[in-house]
C-alpha positions in Angstrom: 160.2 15.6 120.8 156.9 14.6 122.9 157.6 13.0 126.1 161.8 13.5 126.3 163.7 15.9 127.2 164.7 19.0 125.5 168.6 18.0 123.3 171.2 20.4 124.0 171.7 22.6 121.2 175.1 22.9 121.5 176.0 19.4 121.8 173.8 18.6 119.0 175.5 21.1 116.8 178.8 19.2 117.6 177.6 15.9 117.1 176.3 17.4 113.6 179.7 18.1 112.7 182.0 15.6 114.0 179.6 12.9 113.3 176.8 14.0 111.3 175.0 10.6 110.4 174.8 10.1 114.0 171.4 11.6 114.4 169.6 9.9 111.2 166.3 11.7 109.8 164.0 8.4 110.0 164.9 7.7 113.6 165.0 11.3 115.0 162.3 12.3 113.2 161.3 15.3 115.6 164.8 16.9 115.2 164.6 17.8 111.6 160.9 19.2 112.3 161.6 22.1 115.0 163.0 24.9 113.7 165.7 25.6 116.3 167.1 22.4 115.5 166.7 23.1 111.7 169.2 25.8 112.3 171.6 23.6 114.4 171.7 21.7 111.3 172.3 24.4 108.8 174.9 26.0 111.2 176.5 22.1 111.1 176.5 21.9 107.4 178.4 25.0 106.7 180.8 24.3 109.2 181.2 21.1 107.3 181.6 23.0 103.7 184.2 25.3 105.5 186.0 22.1 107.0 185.9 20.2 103.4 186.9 23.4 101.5 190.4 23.5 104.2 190.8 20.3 104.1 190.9 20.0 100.1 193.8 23.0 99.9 192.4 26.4 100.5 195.0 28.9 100.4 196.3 31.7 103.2 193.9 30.4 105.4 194.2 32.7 108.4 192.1 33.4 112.1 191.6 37.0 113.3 190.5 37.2 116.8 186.7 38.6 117.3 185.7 40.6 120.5 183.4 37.8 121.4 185.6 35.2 122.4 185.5 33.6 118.8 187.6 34.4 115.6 187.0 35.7 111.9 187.8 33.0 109.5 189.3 33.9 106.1 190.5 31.5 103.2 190.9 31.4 99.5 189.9 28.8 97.2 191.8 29.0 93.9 189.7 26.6 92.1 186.7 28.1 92.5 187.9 31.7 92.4 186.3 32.2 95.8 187.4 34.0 99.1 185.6 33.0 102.1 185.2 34.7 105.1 183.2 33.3 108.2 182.9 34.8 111.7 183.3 31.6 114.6 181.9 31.6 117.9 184.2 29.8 120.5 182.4 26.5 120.0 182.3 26.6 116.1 186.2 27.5 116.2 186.9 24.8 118.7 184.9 22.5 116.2 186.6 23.3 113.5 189.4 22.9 114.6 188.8 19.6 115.7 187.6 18.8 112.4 190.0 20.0 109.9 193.2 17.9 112.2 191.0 15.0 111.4 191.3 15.7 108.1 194.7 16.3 107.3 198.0 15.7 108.4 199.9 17.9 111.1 202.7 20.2 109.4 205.9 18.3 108.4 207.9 20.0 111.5 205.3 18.9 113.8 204.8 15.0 112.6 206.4 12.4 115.5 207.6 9.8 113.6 207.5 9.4 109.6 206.8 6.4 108.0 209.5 3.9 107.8 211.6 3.4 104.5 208.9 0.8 101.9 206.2 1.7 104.3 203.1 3.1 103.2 202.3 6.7 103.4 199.7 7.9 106.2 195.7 8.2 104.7 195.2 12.0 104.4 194.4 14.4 101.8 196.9 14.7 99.1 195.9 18.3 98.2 196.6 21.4 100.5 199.7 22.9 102.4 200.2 22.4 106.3 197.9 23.8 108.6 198.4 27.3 109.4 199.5 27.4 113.3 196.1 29.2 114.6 194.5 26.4 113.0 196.2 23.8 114.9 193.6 22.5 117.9 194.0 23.6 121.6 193.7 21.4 124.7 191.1 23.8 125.2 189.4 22.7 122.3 189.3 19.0 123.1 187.6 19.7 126.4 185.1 21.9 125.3 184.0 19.6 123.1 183.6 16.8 125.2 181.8 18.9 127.7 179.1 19.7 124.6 179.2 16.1 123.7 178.5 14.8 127.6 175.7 17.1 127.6 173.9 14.2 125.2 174.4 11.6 127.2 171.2 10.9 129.4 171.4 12.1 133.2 171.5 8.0 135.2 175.0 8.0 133.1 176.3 11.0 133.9 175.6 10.3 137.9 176.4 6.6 137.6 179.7 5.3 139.7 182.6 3.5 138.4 182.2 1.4 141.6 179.3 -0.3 141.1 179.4 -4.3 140.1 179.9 -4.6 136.0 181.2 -1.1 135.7 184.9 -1.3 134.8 187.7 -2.1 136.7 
């Protein structure tokens, strides 16, 4: 990345998740030939896999917390006779998350309204139970990542005032 400024790891590594065709291989070109930024992406992609494989119906899906501030996932996969285990920094948990809510629809206790009698059903994944509780995101969670996020965004639009002409309200 000749001539701009270093990307924010972190924020990348969300953005990779949440949004991974945001940062295309033909038109950031330099980001998929460093290697710290090769292992943003691998970090990313697992976290995806992990995210699909909840999302899709793993089973006793469960958080323990770690010492560091993160937590040690653990799931089962009937179909493919697998049990996965994964160890989440802070960010990475807060991602995930994030992610998997996205992805599925809150527990049945925990839904506001339900759809109206003849109404169609809410898109979401048919397969799976209801989110285990530690699963469920934080308000912690939402601003942590837009903190990462807002560390993308170039410096003029982070110091730029709502006051000024053509800015909003």
């Amino acid at each position: 990345m000749k001539g701009s400024p270093p990307i924010d790891l972190e924020a990348l590594f969300v953005a990779l998740v949440l949004a991974p065709s945001t940062f295309s291989r033909n038109r950031f070109f330099s980001l998929y030939a460093d290697p710290e930024t090769r292992r943003v992406r691998r970090r990313a992609a697992l976290l995806r896999s992990i995210v699909r494989q909840l999302v899709a119906g793993a089973d006793r899906a469960g958080l323990a917390p770690a010492a560091s501030g993160g937590a040690l996932l653990t799931y089962d996969v009937p179909s493919l006779g697998l049990k996965r285990t994964a160890a989440l920094d802070a960010l990475e948990l807060a991602v995930l998350r994030i992610a998997v809510a996205r992805g599925k629809a809150p527990p049945s206790g925990q839904q506001e309204a339900g759809p109206q009698e003849g109404a169609a059903a809410p898109p979401g994944p048919a397969a799976g139970a209801a989110l285990p509780r530690d699963l469920l995101p934080e308000p912690a969670d939402t601003s942590r990542i837009e903190r990462a996020l807002a560390r993308l965004l170039p410096e003029e639009a982070l110091t730029g005032t709502l006051g000024s002409p053509g800015q909003g309200p």
